[in-house]
C-alpha positions in Angstrom: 16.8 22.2 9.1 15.1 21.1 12.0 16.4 18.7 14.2 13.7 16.0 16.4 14.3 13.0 18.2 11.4 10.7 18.0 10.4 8.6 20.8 10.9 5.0 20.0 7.7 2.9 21.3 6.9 -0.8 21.5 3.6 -1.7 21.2 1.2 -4.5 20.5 0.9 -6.0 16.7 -3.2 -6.3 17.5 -3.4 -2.6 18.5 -3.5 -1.7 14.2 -6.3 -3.8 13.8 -8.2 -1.8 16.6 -6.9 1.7 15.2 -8.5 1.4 12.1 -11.6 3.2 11.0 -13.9 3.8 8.6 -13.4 7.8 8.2 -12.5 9.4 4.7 -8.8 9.5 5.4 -7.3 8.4 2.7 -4.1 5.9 3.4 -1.3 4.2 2.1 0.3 1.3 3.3 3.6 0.2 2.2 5.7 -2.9 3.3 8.9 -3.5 3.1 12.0 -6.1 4.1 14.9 -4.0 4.7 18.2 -5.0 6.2 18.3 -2.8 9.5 20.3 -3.4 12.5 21.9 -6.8 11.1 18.7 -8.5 10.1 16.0 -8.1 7.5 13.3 -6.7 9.3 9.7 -5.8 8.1 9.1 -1.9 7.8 6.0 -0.6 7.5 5.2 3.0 6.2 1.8 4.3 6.0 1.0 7.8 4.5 -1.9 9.4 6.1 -4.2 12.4 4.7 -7.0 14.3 6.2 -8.7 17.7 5.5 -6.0 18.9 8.3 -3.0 16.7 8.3 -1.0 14.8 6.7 1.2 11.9 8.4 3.7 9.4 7.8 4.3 6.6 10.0 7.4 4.3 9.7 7.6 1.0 12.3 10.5 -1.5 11.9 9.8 -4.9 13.5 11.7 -5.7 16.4 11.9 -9.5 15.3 13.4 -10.7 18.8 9.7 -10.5 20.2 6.9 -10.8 17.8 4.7 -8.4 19.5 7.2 -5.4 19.7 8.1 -3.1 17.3 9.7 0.6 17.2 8.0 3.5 15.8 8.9 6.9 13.8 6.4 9.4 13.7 6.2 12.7 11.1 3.5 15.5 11.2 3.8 17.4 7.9 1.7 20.2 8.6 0.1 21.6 6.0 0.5 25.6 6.6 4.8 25.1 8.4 6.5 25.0 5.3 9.7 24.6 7.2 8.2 20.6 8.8 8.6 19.6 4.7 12.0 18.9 5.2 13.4 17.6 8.3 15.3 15.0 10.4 14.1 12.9 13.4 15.8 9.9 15.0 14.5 7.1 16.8 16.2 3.7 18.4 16.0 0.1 16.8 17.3 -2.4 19.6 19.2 0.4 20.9 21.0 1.2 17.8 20.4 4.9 16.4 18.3 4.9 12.8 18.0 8.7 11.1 15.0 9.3 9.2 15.8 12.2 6.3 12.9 13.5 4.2 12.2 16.7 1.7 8.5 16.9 0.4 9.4 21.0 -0.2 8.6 20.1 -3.6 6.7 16.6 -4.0 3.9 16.4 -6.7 1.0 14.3 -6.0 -1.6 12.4 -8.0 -4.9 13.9 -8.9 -6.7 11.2 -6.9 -5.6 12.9 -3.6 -3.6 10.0 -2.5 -1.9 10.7 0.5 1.8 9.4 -0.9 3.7 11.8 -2.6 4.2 10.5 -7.0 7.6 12.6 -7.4 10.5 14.9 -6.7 10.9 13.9 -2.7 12.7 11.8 -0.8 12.2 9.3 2.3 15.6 8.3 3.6 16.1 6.2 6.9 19.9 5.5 7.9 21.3 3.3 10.0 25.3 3.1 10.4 26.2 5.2 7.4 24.1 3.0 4.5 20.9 4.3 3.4 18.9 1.3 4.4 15.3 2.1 3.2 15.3 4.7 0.1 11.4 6.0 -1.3 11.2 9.1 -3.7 12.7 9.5 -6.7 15.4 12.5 -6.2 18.0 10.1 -4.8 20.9 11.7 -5.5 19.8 14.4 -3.4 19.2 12.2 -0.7 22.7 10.0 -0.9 24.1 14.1 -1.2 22.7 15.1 2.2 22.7 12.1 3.7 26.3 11.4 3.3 25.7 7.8 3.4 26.0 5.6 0.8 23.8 2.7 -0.5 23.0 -0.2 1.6 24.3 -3.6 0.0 21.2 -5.1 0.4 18.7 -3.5 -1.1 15.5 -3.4 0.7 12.3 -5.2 -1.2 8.3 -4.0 -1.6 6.3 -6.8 -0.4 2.8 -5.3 -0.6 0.6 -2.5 -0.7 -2.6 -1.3 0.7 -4.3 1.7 -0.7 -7.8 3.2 0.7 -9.7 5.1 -1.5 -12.9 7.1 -1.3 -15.4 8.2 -4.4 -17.9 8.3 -6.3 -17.4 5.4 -9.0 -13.6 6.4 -10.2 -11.1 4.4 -8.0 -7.3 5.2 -8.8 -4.1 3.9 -7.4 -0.3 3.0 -8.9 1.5 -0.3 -9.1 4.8 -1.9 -9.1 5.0 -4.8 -10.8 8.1 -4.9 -12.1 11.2 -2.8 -11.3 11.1 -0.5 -14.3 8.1 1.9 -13.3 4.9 2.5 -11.6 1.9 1.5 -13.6 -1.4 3.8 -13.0 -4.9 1.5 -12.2 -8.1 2.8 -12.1 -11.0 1.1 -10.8 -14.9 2.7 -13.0 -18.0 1.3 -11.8 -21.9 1.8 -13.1 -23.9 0.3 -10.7 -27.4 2.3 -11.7 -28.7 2.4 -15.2 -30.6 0.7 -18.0 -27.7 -2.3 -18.1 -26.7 -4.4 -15.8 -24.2 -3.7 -12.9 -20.9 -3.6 -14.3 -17.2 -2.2 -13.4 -14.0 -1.6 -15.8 -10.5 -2.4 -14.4 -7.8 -0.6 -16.7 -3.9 -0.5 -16.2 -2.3 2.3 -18.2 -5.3 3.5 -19.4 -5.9 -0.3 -21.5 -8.7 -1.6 -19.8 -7.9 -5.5 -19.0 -11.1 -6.7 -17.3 -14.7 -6.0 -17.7 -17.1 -7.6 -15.6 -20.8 -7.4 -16.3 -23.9 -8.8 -14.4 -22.0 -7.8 -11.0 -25.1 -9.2 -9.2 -24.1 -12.4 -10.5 -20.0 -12.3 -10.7 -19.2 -10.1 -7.5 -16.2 -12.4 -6.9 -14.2 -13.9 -9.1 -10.5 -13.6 -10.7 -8.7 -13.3 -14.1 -4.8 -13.0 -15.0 -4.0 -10.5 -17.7 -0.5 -9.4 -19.0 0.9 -6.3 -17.9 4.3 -5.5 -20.0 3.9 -9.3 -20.9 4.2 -10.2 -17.1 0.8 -12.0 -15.8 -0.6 -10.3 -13.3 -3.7 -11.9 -11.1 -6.7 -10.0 -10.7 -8.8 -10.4 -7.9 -12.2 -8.3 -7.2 -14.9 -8.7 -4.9 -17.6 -6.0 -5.0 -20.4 -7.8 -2.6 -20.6 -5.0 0.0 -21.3 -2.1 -3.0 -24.3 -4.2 -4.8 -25.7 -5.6 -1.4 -24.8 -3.8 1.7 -27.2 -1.1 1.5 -25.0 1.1 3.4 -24.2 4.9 2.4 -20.4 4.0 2.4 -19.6 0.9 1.4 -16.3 -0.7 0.5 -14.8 -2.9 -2.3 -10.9 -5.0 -2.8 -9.3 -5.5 -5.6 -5.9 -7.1 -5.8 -3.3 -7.3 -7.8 -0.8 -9.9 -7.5 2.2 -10.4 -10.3 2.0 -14.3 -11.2 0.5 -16.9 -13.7 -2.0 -19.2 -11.9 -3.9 -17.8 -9.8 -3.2 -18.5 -6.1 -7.5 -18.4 -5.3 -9.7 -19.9 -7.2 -13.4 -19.1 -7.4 -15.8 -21.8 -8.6 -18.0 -21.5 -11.7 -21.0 -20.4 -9.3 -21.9 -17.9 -6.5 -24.8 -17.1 -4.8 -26.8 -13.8 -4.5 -26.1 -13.9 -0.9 -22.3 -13.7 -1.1 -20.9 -17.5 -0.9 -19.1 -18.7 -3.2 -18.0 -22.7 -3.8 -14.2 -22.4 -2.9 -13.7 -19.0 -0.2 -13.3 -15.5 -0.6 -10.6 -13.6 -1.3 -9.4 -11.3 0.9 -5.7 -9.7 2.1 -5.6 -12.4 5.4 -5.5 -15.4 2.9 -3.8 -13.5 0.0 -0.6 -12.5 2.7 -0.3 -16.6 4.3 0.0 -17.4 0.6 2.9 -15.1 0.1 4.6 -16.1 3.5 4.8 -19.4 2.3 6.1 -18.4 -0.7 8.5 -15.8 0.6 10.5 -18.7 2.5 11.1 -20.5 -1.0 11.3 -17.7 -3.6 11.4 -14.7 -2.0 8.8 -12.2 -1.0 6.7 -11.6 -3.6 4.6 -8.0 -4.7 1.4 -7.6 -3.8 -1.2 -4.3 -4.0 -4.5 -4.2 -2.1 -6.7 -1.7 -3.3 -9.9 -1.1 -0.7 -12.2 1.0 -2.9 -14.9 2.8 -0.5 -18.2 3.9 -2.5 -19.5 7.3 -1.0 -22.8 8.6 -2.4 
C-alpha cells in the first residue's frame, strides 16, 4: 500500500470556470452534501480521462469563506498498477480526512466514461466514520477502513457528464435509490428526413423529437420506474453552429412539473419565448428548493458532436 499526504490548497471558486476546456477529455462531475468536519459541506468529485491519464479530484467546501475550499488530488496512472489502490490524506479546517480507494479491479462502461461502473471503492474518512462512500464493494471498504458508517448519510445533488461522439451519447442516472439507470442520447442530423434525435432510458426510448430545426429546445416529463422525470434538451449549437465540434445538454431532473417552461414557438435563430435552459438556472432552482425540501438530483449531460 502506498502511503501520500496530499497538500491541502485553497483556492478561488471562479478559477473552475477558467480551467475548463473544450479538449476530448471526457469528465465526470459529481456533487455531493456530506457531513464532514461537523457541517454538511459540498464535495465535489470529478473523474478525469485522457489518452494518458486518468484523475480524480475530490474538493470539500470550506463553508466559513465562500471562496476557499480544500483539495485531494489522485493520479491513477495507467501503466503503475500499484497507484490503483492507495491512501492519501489532506486537511479540512485543520482536521485530518483519509481518502481510501481500490480500482485494482473496477469495470467500466463501453462509452469510455472516465468513472469507474463496478467492483471499486472511493472511501474518504474523517474521525473514524466513513463520511463519503462511492463504489459498490463496500464491505471491502468499511473492512480496510476500519471505520464504520457515518450517521448521516451523505446525498447526490447533481451530475455533470461530458461526452464526445459521433451521434451515440451514453451516460447513467440515479433517480431513485435502488439503481443506476443507463441513457443514451442517438441523433440523425443528415439524411432524407428531417433532423431528429432519440432519448431512451433502459433501452425504452421515452422521447423522440423530430424537425430539430424547429424544436431545438423544448422539455417533456416521462416516467421512469413510475417516477416523473423532466427532460430537458437543447441541440441549437449541433444544427446551427457550423463548428467541427459542437456541443449539446440534456438534463434530467426527477420531478412532475417542469421547473422551465418553453413556449409553444422558437425561432431559427435560437430564442425562444420564455429563456433557455441551461445548468446556471437549472442549479438556483434547486438551491431554492434544497432550503425547503432538501437537495434534489439532478444529471447534466453535455453531449459534444465530433465529425
Amino acid at each position: 500500500m502506498a502511503h501520500h499526504h496530499a497538500k491541502t490548497e485553497s483556492v478561488s471558486s471562479s478559477d473552475d470556470a477558467s480551467s475548463a476546456n473544450k479538449s476530448t477529455q471526457s469528465t465526470v462531475t459529481l456533487v455531493y452534501h456530506a457531513m464532514i468536519v461537523g457541517m454538511y459541506r459540498c464535495v465535489t468529485v470529478v473523474w478525469c480521462k485522457t489518452l494518458i491519464n486518468h484523475t480524480l479530484n475530490i474538493t470539500v467546501d470550506c463553508n466559513l469563506h465562500e471562496d476557499q475550499h480544500y483539495i485531494c488530488k489522485i493520479d491513477f496512472k495507467p501503466w503503475h498498477f500499484w497507484t490503483k489502490k492507495g491512501l492519501k490524506s489532506f486537511h479540512v479546517e485543520g482536521k485530518k480526512v483519509d481518502v481510501f480507494w481500490d480500482l485494482r479491479a473496477a469495470k467500466f462502461s463501453n462509452s469510455g466514461s472516465p468513472e469507474p461502473s463496478l467492483d471499486y471503492y472511493i472511501a474518504m474518512v474523517y474521525d473514524e466514520e466513513v463520511v463519503l462512500l462511492l463504489g459498490d464493494i463496500k464491505k471491502k471498504a468499511y473492512k480496510r477502513t476500519r471505520s464504520r458508517p457515518s450517521l448521516a448519510d451523505a446525498i447526490l445533488v447533481h451530475k455533470k457528464e461530458q461526452v464526445f461522439a459521433k451521434k451515440c451519447f451514453t451516460t447513467r442516472g440515479k433517480f431513485d435509490k435502488k439503481k443506476d439507470h443507463d441513457i443514451v442520447v442517438e441523433i440523425s442530423l443528415q439524411g432524407p428526413r428531417d433532423p431528429e434525435v432519440w432519448i431512451s432510458i433502459d433501452g425504452i426510448v421515452v422521447v423522440h423529437v423530430t424537425n430539430l430545426q424547429w424544436k431545438f429546445r423544448g422539455n417533456e416529463t416521462v416516467l421512469v420506474n413510475k417516477i416523473p422525470v423532466q427532460v430537458f434538451w437543447d441541440v441549437h449549437d449541433w444544427l446551427f453552429s457550423g463548428a467541427t465540434t459542437s456541443q449539446a445538454l440534456f438534463i434530467f431532473k426527477p420531478g412532475g412539473a417542469p421547473t422551465l417552461y418553453y413556449g409553444p414557438e422558437s425561432d431559427r435563430d435560437g430564442s425562444t419565448c420564455s429563456g433557455e435552459t441551461d445548468e446556471s438556472s437549472v442549479l438556483s432552482d434547486q438551491c431554492s428548493n434544497q432550503q425547503q425540501s432538501g437537495p434534489e438530483f439532478t444529471l447534466f449531460l453535455y453531449a459534444w458532436k465530433i465529425e
